[in-house]
C-alpha positions in Angstrom: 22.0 -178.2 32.6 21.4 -175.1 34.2 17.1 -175.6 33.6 17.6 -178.7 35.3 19.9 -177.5 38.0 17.2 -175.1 39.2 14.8 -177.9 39.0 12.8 -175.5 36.0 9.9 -177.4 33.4 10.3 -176.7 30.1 9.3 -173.0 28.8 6.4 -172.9 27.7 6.7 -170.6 24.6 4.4 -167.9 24.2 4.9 -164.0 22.8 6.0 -160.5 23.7 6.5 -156.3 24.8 9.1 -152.7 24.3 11.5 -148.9 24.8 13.5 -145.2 23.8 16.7 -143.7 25.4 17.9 -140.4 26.7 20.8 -138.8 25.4 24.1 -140.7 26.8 28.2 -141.0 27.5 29.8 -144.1 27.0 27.5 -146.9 26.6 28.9 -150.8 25.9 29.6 -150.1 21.9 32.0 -147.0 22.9 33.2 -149.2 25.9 33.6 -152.2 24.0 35.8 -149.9 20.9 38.0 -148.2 23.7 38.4 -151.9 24.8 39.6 -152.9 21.0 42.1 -150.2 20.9 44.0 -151.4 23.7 44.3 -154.4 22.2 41.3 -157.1 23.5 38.7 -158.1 21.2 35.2 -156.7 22.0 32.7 -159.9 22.7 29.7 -160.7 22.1 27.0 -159.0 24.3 23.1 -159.6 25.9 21.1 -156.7 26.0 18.5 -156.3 28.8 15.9 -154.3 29.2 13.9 -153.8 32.6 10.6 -151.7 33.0 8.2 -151.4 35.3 5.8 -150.8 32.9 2.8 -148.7 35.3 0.0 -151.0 34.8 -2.1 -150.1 37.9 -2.2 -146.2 36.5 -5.6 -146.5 34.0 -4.3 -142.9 32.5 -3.6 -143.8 28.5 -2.6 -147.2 29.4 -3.4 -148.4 26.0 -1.5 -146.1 24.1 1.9 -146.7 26.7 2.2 -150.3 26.4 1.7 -149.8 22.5 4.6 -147.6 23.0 6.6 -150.0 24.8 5.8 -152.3 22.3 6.9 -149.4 19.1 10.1 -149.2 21.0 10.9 -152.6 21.6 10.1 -154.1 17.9 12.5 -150.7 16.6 15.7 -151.5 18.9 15.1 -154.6 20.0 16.6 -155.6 23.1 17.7 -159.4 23.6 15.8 -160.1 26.6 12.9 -157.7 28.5 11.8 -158.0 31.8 8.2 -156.1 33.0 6.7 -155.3 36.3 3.8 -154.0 37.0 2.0 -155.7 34.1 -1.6 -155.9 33.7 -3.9 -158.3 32.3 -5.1 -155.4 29.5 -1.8 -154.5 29.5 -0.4 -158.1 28.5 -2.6 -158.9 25.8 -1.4 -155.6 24.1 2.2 -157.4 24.8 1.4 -160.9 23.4 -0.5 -159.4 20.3 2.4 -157.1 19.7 5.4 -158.6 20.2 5.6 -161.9 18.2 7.5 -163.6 16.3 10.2 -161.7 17.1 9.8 -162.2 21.0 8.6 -165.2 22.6 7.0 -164.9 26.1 9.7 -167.3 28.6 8.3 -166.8 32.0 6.0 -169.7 33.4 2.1 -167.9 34.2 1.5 -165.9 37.1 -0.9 -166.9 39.7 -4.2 -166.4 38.4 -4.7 -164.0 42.1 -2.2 -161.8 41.2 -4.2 -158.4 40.1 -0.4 -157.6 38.5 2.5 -159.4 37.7 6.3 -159.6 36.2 6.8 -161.0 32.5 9.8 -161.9 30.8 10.1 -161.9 26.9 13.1 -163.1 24.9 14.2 -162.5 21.0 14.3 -166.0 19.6 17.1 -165.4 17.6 19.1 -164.1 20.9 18.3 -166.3 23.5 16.9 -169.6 23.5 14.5 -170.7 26.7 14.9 -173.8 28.7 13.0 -174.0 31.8 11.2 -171.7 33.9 9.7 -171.4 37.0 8.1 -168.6 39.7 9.4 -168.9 43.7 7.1 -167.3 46.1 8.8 -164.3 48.4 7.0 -165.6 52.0 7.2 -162.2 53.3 4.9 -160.4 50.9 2.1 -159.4 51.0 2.0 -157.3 47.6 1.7 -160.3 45.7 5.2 -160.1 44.8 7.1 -163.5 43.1 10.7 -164.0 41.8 10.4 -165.2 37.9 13.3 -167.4 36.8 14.0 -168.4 33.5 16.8 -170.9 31.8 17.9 -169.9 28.5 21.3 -170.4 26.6 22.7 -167.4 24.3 22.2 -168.4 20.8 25.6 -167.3 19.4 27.5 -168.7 22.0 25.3 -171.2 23.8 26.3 -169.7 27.0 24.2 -170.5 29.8 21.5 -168.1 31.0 19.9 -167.1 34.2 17.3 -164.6 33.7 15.8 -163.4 36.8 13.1 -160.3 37.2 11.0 -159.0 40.3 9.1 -156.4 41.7 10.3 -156.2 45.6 7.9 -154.8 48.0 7.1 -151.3 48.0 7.5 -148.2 50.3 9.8 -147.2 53.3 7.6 -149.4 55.8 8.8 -152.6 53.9 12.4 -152.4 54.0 12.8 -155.3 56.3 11.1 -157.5 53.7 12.5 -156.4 50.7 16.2 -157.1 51.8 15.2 -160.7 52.7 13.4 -160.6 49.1 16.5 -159.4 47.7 18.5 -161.9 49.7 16.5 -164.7 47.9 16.9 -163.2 44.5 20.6 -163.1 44.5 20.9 -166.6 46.3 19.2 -168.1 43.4 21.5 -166.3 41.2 24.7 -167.7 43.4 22.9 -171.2 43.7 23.5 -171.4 40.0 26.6 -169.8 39.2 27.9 -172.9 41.1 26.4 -175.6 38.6 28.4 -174.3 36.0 31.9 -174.0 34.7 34.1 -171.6 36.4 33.7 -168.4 34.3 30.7 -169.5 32.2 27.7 -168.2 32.1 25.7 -165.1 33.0 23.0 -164.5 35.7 21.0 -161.4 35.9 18.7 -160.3 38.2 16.9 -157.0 37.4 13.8 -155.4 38.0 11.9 -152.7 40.6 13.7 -153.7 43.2 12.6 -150.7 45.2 16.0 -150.6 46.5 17.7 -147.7 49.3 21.1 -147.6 49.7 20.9 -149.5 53.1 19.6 -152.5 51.6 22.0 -153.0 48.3 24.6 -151.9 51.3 22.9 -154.7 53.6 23.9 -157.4 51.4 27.0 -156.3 50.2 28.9 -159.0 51.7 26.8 -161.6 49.9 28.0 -161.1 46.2 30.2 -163.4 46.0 30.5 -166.9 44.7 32.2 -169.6 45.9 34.4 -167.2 48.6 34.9 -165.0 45.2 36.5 -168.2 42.8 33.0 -167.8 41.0 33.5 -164.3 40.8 31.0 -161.1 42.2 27.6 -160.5 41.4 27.9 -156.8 40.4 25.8 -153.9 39.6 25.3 -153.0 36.4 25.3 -149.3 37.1 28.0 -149.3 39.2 30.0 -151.3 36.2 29.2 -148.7 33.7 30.9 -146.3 35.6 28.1 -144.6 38.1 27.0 -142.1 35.2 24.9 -139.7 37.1 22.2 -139.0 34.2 21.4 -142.9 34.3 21.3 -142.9 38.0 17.4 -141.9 38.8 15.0 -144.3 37.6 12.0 -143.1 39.4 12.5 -139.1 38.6 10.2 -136.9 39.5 12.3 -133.9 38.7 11.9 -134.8 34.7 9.1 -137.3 35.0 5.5 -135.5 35.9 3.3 -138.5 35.3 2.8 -139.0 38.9 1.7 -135.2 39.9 3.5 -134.5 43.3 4.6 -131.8 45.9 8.1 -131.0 47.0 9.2 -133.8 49.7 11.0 -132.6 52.7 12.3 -136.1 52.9 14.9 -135.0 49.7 14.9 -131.2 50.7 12.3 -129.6 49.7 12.7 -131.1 46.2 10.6 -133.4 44.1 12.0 -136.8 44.7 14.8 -138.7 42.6 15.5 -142.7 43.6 17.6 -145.1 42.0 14.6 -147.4 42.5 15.2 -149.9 39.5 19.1 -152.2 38.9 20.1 -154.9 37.2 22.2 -157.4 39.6 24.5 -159.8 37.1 27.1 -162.2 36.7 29.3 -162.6 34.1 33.1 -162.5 33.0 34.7 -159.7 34.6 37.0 -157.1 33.0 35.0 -156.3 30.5 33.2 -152.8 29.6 29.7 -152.9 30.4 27.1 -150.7 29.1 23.8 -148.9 31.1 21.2 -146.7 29.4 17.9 -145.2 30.5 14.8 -145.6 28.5 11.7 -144.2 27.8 12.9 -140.5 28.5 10.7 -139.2 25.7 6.8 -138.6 25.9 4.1 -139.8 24.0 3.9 -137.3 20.9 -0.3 -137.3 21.4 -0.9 -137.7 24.8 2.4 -135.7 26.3 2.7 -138.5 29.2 5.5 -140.5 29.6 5.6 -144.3 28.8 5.6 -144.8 32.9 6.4 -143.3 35.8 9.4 -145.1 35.8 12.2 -145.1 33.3 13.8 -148.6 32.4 17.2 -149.7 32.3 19.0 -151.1 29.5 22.1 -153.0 30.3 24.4 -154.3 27.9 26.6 -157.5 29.7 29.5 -159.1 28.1 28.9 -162.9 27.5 31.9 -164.6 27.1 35.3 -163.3 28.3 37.1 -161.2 25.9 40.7 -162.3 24.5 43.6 -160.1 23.6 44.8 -159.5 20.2 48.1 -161.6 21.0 45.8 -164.1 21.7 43.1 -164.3 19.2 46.0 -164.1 16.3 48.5 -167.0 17.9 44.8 -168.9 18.2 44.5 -168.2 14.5 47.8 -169.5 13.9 47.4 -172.8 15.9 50.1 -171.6 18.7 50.3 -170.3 22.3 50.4 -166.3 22.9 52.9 -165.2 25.0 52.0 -165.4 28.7 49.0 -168.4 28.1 
């Protein structure tokens, strides 16, 4: 239903791509147990993983998407979105990845010098129906790449959305409508389905100051807010501030640069990368960073970004009053 609501062809299947995490606090498995122990039972979860993977830097590119790839195949992630990909860069992906990932997203325009690619584990998520919508404003041959799926365990419906919004300061004006159009697709389909079922996500380099996620703030909700609020996945975890900088040039020195009186003398930190989603509310979400260690050989990081892992609940959660009158064939007190 929801492939054919967004008016998506089938997926054509195809392979895969990757990842490694920094030390952290409470990510969704501590969330989910804290959750358990005041009686609600944890539910099933959909990991995703964005990365802009760095494809237009030629330094060790070869050995960082192999990398990727190591990381991916050793904790693997239910769905992965990449930007910045590269055709060198995405034949190390579809060699790689396979059969555990299948590639979901329909082909990028054959002008595009980079594009976005989504891969999904095949025994997570199941593809539909895909499709690419064009951003008018850009001219960084930038593209919104939309994908149908249902969650195998559950068969939940899927959106799974991932760009690259246009870069630098100079663009902001563009970007925001970009944005606009994102989550509008993700509200769009929120509303051909069931009250409270499914999940949408829209995650990628978004490229994003606070005045723009600020600019649409109002715009999060679905249905006047009976559909619920497209949240930030951050923001949900709890704001941790070691997760906050994805673009860090205070611990990432891939990109060589100078102190920026723009941040105060200091090398620049940006929350550049987030992960926009819908899903049932009141339940613990998790938010990691990834690929915060170097290459062992070639002492460079994997990008000059670090990606996000988010970990977003599927179905809603039920108490334990609940689960065990359910067990029992009766109603829990307060149903």
């Amino acid at each position: 239903a929801g492939a054919r609501a967004l008016g998506l062809p089938a997926a054509t299947v195809a392979p895969g791509m990757s990842f490694t995490l920094r030390p952290r606090t409470a990510t969704a498995r501590e969330a989910a147990s804290a959750t358990a122990e005041d009686g609600a039972e944890p539910g099933p979860r959909l990991s995703v993983l964005s990365y802009n993977s760095d494809g237009l830097s030629e330094a060790h590119l070869g050995p960082r998407a192999h990398y990727l790839c190591d990381q991916v195949l050793a904790a693997p992630p239910d769905v992965v979105f990449l930007q910045e990909v590269v055709a060198a860069t995405a034949s190390i992906y579809r060699e790689r990845l396979p059969p555990l990932y299948v590639e979901a997203s329909s082909p990028p325009s054959p002008r595009a010098p980079y594009f976005t690619l989504t891969f999904v584990r095949a025994a997570a998520v199941a593809p539909a129906g895909c499709r690419r919508a064009a951003y008018p404003s850009s001219v960084m041959h930038r593209d919104l790449s939309l994908v149908a799926a249902t969650h195998v365990d559950t068969s939940v419906p899927l959106l799974l959305a991932t760009t690259h919004l246009e870069s630098g300061a100079a663009y902001s004006e563009a970007r925001t409508e970009q944005l606009r159009q994102g989550l509008g697709e993700l509200r769009a389909w929120a509303e051909t389905q069931a009250p409270g079922r499914g999940v949408a996500v829209l995650a990628g380099d978004l490229n994003l100051r606070q005045k723009e996620a600020a600019a649409v703030k109002g715009e999060l909700r679905v249905g006047g807010g009976r559909g619920g609020t497209i949240r930030d996945a951050w923001e949900a975890a709890g704001s941790e501030a070691w997760s906050k900088f994805t673009w860090d040039m205070q611990l990432n020195d891939n990109l060589r640069m100078t102190p920026d009186p723009k941040f105060g003398g200091q090398l620049p930190q940006m929350r550049l990368d987030r992960c926009y989603f819908l899903a049932p509310p009141h339940q613990p979400v998790g938010f990691e960073l990834v690929g915060v260690e170097m290459l062992a050989e070639e002492r460079v990081y994997a990008s000059d970004h670090f990606g996000i892992l988010s970990h977003l609940p599927v179905v809603a959660e039920e108490s334990g009053d609940k689960r065990r009158a359910r067990a029992r064939g009766e109603s829990a007190p307060g149903t």
